[in-house]
C-alpha positions as MATLAB code, in Angstrom:
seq = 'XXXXXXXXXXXXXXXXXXXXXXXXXXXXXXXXXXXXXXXXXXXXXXXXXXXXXXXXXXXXXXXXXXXXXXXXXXXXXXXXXXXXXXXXXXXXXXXXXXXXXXXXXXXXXXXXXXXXXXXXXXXXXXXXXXXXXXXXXXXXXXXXX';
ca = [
      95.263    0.918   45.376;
      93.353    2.658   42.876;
      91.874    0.273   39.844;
      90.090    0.960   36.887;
      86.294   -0.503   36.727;
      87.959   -3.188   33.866;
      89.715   -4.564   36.709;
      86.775   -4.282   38.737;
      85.366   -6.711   36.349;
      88.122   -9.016   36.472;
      88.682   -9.278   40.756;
      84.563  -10.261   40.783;
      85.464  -12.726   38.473;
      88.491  -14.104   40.350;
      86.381  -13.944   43.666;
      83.406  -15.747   42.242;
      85.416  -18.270   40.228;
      88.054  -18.868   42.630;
      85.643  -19.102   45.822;
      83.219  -21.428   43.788;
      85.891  -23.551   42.764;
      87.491  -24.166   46.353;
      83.526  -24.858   47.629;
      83.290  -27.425   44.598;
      86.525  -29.317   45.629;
      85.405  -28.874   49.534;
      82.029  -29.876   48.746;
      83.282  -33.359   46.536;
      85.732  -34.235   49.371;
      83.145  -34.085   51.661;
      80.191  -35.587   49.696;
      82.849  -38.180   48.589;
      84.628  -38.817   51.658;
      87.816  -37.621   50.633;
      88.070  -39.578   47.804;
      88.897  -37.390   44.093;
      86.236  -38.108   41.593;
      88.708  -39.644   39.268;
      89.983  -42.540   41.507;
      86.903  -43.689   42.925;
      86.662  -47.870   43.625;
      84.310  -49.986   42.567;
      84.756  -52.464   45.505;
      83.269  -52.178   48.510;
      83.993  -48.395   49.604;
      82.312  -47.033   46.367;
      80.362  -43.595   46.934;
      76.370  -44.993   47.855;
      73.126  -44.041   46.050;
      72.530  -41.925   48.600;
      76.227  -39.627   47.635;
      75.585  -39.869   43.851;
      72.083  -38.730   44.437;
      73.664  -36.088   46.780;
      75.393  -35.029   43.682;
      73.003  -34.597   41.161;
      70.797  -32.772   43.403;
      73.691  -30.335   43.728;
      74.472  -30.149   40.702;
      70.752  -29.163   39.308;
      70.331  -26.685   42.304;
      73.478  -24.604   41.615;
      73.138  -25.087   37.474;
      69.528  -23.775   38.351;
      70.897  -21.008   40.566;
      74.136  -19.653   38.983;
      72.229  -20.082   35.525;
      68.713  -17.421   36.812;
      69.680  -16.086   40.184;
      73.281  -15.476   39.746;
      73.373  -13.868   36.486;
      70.358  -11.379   37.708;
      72.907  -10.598   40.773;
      76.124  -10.320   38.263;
      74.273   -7.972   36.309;
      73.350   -5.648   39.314;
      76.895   -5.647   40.150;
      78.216   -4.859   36.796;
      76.203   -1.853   36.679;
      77.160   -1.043   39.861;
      80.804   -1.064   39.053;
      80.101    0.797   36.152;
      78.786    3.457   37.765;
      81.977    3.371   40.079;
      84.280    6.358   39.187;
      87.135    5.567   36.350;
      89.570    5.084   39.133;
      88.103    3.681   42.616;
      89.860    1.259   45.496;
      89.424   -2.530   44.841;
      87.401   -3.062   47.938;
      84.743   -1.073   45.997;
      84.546   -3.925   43.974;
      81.405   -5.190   46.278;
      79.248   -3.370   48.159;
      79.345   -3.147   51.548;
      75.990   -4.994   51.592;
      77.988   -7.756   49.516;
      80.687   -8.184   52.018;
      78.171   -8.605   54.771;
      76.378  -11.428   53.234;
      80.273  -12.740   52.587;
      80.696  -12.214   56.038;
      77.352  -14.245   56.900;
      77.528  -16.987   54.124;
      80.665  -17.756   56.129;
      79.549  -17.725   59.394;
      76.588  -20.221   58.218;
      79.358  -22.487   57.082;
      81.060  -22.347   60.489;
      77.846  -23.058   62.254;
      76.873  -25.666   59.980;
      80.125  -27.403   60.570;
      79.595  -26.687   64.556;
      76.502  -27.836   64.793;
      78.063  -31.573   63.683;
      75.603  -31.162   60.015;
      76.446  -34.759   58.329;
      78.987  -34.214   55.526;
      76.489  -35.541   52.977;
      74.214  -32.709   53.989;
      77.431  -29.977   53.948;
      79.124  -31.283   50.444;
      75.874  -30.786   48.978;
      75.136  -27.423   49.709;
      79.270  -26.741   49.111;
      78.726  -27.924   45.443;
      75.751  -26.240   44.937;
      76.790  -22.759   46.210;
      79.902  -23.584   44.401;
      78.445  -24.442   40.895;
      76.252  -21.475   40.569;
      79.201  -19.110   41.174;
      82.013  -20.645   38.947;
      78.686  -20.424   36.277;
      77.428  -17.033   37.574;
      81.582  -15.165   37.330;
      81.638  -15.762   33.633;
      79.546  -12.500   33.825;
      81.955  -10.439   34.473;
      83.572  -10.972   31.680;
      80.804  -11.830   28.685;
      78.535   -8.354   29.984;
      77.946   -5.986   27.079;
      79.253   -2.832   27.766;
];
């Protein structure tokens, strides 16, 4: 299926967003032992220092990284979708560089869940990864043309 390089703009955003999001809910039920954010006790099962601490070192890493790093990387792949023909397929939405490190930024998170990482160590880097590209997709669709 053909698409026009407007929609290319719109399934980066999607992917980025939607991928980000699922890492950030991932990433809090596994920082937060399963427990939603909103219904967390106060009693004696409520998150430690050491999960809140998780969190806001998350949180500052992937503000820090979809804020700098990901918007240089949206950018390069804006212009490369605008220098896409008018009509391409929607794989050619990333590169196949980009769906390599895809390919390898999952296979890290299989191997860091094989390898037994704690899940203090794992919901960090989930929320972090998954911050910075919920912040980095609004790119794709606030880029000056």
């Amino acid at each position: 299926m053909n698409i026009s390089k407007g929609t290319h703009l719109k399934v980066a955003f999607f992917w980025w967003g939607a991928v980000g999001t699922m890492l950030l809910i991932v990433g809090s039920g596994l920082l937060f032992g399963g427990r939603s954010l909103s219904v967390l006790n106060t009693g004696p099962t409520a998150p430690s220092v050491g999960q809140w601490t998780g969190l806001a070192i998350a949180l500052c890493i992937g503000f820090i990284k979809g804020r700098f790093v990901f918007k240089k990387v949206a950018r390069r792949y804006i212009k490369r979708i605008q220098e896409l023909p008018e009509k391409s397929p929607v794989y050619m939405t990333f590169s196949l560089k980009s769906w390599g490190l895809i390919l390898c930024m999952m296979a890290l998170g299989m191997i860091l869940r094989a390898l037994g990482t704690p899940h203090l160590v794992r919901g960090v880097i989930d929320i972090a990864v998954g911050l910075a590209l919920v912040l980095g997709s609004k790119n794709y669709l606030t880029h000056q043309s």
